[in-house]
Structures are given as structure tokens and as C-alpha cells.
C-alpha positions as CSV (number, residue, x, y, z in Angstrom):
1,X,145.9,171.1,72.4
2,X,149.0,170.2,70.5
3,X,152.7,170.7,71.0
4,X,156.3,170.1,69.9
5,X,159.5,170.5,70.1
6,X,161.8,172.7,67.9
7,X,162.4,170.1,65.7
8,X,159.3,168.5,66.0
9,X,160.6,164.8,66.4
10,X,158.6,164.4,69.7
11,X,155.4,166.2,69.6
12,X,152.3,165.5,72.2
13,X,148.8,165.9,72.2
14,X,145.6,166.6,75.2
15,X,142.6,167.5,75.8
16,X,142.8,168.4,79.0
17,X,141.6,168.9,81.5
18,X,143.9,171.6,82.5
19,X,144.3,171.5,86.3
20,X,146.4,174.6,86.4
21,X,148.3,177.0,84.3
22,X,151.4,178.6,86.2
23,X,154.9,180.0,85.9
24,X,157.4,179.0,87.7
25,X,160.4,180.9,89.1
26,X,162.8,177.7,90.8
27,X,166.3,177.2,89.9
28,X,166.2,173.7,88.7
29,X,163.2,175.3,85.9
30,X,165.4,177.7,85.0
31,X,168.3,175.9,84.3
32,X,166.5,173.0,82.9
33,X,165.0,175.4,80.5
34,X,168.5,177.9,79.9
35,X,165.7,180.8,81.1
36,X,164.9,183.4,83.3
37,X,161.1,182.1,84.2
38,X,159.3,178.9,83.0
39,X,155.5,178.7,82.6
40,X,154.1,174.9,82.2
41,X,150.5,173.8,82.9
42,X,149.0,169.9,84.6
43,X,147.4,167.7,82.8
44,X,146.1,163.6,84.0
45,X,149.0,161.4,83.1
46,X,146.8,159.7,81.3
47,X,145.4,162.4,79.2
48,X,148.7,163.1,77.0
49,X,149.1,161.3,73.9
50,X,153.2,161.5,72.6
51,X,154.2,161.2,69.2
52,X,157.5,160.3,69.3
53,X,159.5,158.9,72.2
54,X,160.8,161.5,75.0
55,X,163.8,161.1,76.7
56,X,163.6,160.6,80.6
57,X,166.2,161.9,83.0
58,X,166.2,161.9,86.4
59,X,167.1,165.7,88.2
60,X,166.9,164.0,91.4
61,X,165.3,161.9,93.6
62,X,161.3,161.5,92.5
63,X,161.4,163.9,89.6
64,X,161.6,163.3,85.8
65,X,161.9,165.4,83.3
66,X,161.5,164.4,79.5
67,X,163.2,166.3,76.8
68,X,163.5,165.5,73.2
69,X,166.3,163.2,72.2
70,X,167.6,165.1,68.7
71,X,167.6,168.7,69.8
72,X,167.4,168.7,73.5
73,X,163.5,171.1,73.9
74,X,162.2,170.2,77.1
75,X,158.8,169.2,76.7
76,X,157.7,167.9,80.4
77,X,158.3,167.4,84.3
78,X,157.3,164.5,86.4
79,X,157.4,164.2,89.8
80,X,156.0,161.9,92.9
81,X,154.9,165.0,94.8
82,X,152.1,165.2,92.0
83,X,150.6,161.9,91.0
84,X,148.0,162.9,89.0
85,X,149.4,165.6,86.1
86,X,152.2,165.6,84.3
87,X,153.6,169.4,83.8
88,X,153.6,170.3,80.5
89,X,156.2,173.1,79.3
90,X,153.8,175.8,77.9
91,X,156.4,177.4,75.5
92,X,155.9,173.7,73.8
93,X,152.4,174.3,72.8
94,X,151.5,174.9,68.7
95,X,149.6,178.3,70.2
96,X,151.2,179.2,74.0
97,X,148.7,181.6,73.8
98,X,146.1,179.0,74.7
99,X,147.2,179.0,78.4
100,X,148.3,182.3,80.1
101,X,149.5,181.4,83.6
102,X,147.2,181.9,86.0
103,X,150.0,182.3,89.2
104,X,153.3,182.5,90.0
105,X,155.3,179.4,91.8
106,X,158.2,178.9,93.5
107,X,158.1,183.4,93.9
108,X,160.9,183.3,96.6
109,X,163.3,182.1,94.1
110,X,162.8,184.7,91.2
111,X,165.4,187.0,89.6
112,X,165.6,190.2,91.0
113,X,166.3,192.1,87.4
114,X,163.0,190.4,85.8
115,X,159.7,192.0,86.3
116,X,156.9,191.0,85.3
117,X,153.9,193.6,84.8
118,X,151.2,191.3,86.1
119,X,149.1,191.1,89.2
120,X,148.7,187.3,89.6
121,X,149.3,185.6,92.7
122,X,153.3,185.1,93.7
123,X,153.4,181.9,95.7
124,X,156.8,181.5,97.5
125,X,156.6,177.4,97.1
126,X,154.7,175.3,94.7
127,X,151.3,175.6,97.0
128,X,149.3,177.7,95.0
């Protein structure tokens, strides 16, 4: 799978495997992203190939999150609590159809004026 951002200065590139597909409803997602709902999917550290350098900021303490550095698309989310994948954005991907979430996360924090017409599993937290 391949992915970019808008103005495809940073791109990236995996083959999985996909540890989980999700979308998540927190407030730090949705301002990080300027949107009403994320959906961004794990992959091994190790398993991402970048082309192009993203930028790393620290949201707070233990969590990363790499953007490009010409026009600001987010492209990923690190964070201590998950050692093993890094969270791709899914939006990001060449074809997002590729990896429909499979839950929701972080449930207890969605807006009440968007509904989504799905019966996947709503997880108040990240512990799905």
C-alpha cells in the first residue's frame, strides 16, 4: 500500500501487516486533522518505508505525530502506549478504500450531530 500527502512531497509505503483498521472519534484527532472523525490503521514501525522526510511534533507527553513539512497533511501518530505500530492516517492512502475501519475508538468523545450508518463496534477508549 502507498500513500501521500496533498502535495505529495512526503509519501510512504507498507506492506503491512495491518494490525488494525479503526476510526477514531478523540479531540486531539480531530483537531490534529481540522475533522469531525479520523480513521488511521497500525502498521510495525519497521514496516513503513517514507519518501521524503516527515515532520515530528510532539502533542504531548509520549505521542508524536508527523505531518508534512510544505503543506501541513498529517500522515501519522506515534505514541509509547503502542510500541509496535505506527498509526497511519487512512485518508493518506493512494486508494483509502483499501482499509475500511473495522471499529470505532475513543466513542465517548464523538460529535453528537455526526452519524455514522454503520454497525461496527463503538469503543469508549482506545481498547478495542
Amino acid at each position: 500500500m502507498k500513500g501521500h500527502c496533498h502535495c505529495e512531497a512526503v509519501g510512504f509505503e507498507t506492506g503491512g501487516p495491518v494490525a488494525w483498521s479503526v476510526y477514531c472519534h478523540c479531540a486531539d484527532c480531530r483537531r490534529n486533522c481540522a475533522a469531525p472523525v479520523t480513521a488511521f490503521f497500525g502498521v510495525p514501525h519497521g514496516n513503513v518505508a517514507w519518501r521524503g522526510t516527515p515532520k515530528v511534533r510532539q502533542s504531548s507527553p509520549g505521542v508524536e505525530r508527523l505531518f508534512c513539512p510544505d503543506c501541513g497533511t498529517p500522515m501519522a501518530y506515534r505514541t509509547q502506549d503502542d510500541a509496535v505500530n505506527i498509526h497511519l492516517y487512512t485518508a493518506t492512502l493512494d486508494d483509502p478504500n483499501l482499509l475500511p475501519p473495522q471499529m470505532h475508538v475513543h466513542y465517548r468523545q464523538h460529535l453528537d450531530w455526526l452519524q455514522l450508518g454503520d454497525d461496527l463496534p463503538k469503543h469508549s477508549a482506545s481498547d478495542g
